[in-house]
C-alpha positions in Angstrom: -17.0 -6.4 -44.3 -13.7 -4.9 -44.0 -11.9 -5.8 -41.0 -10.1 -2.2 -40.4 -9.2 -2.6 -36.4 -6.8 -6.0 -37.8 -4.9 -4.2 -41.0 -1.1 -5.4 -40.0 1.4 -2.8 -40.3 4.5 -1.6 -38.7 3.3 1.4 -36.3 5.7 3.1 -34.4 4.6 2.1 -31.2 3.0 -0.3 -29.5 0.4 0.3 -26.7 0.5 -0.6 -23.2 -3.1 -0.4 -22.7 -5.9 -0.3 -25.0 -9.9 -1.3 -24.1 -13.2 0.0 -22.7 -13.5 2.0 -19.2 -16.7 3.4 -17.6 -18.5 1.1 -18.5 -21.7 0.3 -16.1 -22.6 -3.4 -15.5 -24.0 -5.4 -12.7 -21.5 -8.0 -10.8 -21.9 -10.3 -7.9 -20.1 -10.8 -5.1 -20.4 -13.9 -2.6 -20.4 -12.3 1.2 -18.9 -14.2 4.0 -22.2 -15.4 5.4 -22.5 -17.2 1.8 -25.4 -14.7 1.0 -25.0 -13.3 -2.9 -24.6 -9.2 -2.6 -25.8 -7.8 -6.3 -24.4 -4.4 -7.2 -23.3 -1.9 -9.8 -19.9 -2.1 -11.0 -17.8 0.5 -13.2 -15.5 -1.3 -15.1 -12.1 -1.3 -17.2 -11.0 -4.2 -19.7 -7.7 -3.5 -21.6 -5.4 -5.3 -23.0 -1.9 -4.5 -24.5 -1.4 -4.3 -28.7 2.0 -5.1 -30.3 2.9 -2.2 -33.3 1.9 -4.5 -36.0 -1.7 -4.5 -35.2 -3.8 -1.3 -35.6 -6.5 -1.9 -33.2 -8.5 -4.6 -31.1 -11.1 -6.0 -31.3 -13.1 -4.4 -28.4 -16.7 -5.7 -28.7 -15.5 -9.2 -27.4 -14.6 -7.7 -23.8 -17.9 -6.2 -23.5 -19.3 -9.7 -25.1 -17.6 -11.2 -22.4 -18.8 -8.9 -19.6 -22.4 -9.5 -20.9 -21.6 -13.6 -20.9 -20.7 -13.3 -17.7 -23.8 -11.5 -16.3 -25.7 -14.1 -17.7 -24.2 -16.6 -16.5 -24.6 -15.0 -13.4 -20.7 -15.1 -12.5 -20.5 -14.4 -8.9 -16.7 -13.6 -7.3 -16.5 -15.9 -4.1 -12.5 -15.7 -4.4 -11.0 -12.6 -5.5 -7.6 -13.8 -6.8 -8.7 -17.1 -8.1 -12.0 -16.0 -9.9 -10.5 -12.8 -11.2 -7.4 -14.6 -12.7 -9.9 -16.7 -14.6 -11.6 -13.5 -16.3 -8.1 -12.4 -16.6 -7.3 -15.5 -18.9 -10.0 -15.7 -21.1 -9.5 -12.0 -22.1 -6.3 -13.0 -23.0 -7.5 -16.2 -24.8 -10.0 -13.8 -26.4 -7.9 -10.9 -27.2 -5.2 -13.1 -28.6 -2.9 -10.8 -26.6 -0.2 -11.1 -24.2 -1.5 -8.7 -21.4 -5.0 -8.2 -19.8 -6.2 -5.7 -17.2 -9.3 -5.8 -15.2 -10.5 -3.1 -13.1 -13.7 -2.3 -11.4 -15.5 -0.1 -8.6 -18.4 -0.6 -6.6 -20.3 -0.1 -3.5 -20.7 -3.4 -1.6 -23.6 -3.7 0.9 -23.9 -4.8 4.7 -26.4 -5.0 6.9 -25.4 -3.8 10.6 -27.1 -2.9 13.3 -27.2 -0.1 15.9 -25.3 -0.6 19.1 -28.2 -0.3 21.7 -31.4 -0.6 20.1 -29.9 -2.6 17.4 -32.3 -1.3 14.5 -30.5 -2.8 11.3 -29.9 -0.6 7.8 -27.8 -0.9 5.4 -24.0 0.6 5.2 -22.3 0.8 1.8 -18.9 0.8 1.7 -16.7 1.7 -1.9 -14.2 -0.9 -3.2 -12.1 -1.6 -5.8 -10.7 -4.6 -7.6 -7.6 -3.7 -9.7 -6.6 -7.1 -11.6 -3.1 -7.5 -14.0 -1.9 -11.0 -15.9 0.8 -9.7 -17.4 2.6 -13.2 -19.8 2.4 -15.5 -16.8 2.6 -12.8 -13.7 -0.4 -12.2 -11.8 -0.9 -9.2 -10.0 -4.5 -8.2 -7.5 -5.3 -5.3 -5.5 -8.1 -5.1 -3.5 -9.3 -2.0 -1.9 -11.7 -0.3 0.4 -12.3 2.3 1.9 -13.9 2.3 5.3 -16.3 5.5 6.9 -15.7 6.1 10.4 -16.0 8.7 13.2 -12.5 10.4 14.8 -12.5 12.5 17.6 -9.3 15.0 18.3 -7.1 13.8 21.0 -5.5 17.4 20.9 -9.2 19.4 21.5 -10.2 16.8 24.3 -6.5 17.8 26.2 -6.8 21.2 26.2 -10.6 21.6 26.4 -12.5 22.1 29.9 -16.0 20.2 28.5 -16.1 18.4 24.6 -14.3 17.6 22.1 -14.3 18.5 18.0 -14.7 15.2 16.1 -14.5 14.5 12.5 -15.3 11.8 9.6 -12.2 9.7 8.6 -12.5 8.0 4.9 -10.2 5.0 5.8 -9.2 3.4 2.0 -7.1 0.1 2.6 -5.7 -1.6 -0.6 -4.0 -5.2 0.1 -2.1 -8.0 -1.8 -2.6 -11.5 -0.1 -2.8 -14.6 -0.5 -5.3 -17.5 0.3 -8.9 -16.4 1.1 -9.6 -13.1 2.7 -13.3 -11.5 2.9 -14.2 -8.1 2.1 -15.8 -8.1 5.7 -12.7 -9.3 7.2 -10.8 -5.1 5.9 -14.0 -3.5 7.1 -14.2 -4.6 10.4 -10.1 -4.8 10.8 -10.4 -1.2 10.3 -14.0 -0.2 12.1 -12.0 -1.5 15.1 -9.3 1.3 15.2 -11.7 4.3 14.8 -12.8 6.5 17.6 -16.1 5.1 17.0 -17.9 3.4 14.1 -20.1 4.6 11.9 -24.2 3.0 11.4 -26.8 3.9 9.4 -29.7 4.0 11.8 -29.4 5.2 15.2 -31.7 6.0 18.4 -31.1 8.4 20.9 -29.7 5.7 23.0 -27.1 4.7 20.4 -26.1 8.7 19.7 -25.2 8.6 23.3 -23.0 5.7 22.8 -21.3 6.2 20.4 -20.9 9.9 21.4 -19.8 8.8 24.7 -17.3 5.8 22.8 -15.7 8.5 20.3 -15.4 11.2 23.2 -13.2 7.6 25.1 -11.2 6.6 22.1 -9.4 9.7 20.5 -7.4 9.2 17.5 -5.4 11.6 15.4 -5.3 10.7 11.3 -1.7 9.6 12.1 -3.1 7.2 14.7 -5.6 5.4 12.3 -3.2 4.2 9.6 -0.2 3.4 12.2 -3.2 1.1 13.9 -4.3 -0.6 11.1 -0.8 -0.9 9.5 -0.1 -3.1 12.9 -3.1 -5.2 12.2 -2.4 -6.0 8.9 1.4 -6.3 9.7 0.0 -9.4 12.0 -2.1 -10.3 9.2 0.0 -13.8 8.0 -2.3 -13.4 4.7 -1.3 -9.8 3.4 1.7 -9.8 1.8 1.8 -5.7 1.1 -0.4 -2.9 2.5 -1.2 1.0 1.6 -3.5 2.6 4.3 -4.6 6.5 3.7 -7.1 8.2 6.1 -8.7 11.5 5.0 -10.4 13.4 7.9 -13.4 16.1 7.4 -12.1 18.9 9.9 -15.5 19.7 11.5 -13.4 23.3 13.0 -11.3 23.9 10.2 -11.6 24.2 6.3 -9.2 21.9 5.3 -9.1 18.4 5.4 -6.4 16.1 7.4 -4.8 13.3 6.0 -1.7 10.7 6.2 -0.6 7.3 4.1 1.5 4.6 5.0 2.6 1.7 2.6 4.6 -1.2 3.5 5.6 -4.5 1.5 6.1 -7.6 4.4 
């Protein structure tokens, strides 16, 4: 059969990315505890293609996203197992670039505060992977739920306070080993209060009376985890973004802060 995607030719330009995106598949991430967390993915697999090619051949990155599942590839190390997908679409693609993204919900179990009745609490993350020649880039992100309450409406209030949802997204590069545990609790810590998905009255009133104790504005968030991952010897460059649901007002609030140590 004719081979139409590898007709050589002079095009007028190559392309800088060129592959499959939303594309639903299951992956497998190793947890802290050692414990296997199974969940959805949607992924991207690209690669570049030089001006003399016309196309790629794109069923061999969903062949090797289907090898992988059943082979039950399971990412313990972010930067070291992704680089390895990384190079055999390369090998694969017989090109000099490859790209890797994916998104997915990754699953803990916590318990409440007080009565410490245990759910589950999904949090949304993102692996953003480059091997571009010999020059490896990662990105890991996620973004973190948890409860605000307005240090402006506790001042000038006689009784209560307005509070608020805050959608915390971290995205580090780093170095060495880091958990996906180790960003969600780094920024759980910071919030007014955090957020669990099972609670009693007894844990409503704590962590009504917490939040009400620990007021933070959206600037305050990222300017406290920007210092924890500034102290954070493993991350080598940091963006933090906090997006508050105004529970008085219409609108949301919302502040970023990027820094390269």
């Amino acid at each position: 059969m004719k081979d139409v995607q590898n007709i050589k030719g002079n095009y007028k330009f190559a392309i800088n990315r060129v592959g499959v995106n939303n594309l639903t598949h299951p992956i497998r991430i190793k947890a802290k505890s050692g414990a296997v967390v199974t969940t959805v993915g949607d992924f991207s697999l690209a690669v570049n293609l030089s001006k003399s090619l016309k196309g790629i051949n794109m069923s061999r990155l969903l062949q090797l996203l289907s090898e992988l599942n059943r082979g039950r590839f399971t990412i313990g190390d972010f930067k070291e197992d992704i680089l390895k997908v990384l190079e055999e679409i390369k090998t694969r693609m017989e090109s000099d670039n490859a790209y890797f993204e994916v998104d997915f919900d990754y699953f803990i179990e916590k318990k409440a505060p007080v009565s410490e009745y245990s759910g589950i609490a999904p949090y949304k993350c993102r692996i953003e992977g480059s091997l571009k020649d010999s020059q490896y880039d990662l990105i890991l992100t996620v973004e973190v739920p948890i409860t605000t309450l307005c240090p402006c409406s506790k001042e000038i209030s006689n009784y209560s306070a307005h509070n608020q949802r805050g959608y915390v997204k971290t995205s580090i590069r780093y170095k060495d080993l880091i958990y996906l545990e180790d960003i969600i609790k780094l920024v759980e810590e910071v919030g007014s209060c955090e957020i669990y998905p099972i609670l009693k009255r007894v844990d409503e009133k704590y962590v009504t009376e917490k939040a009400y104790e620990n007021p933070r504005f959206v600037e305050d968030i990222v300017r406290l985890v920007a210092e924890k991952l500034e102290a954070e010897s493993k991350v080598t460059w940091f963006r933090v973004s906090s997006r508050h649901q105004e529970s008085i007002h219409s609108h949301d609030a919302y502040a970023m802060l990027e820094n390269w140590k």
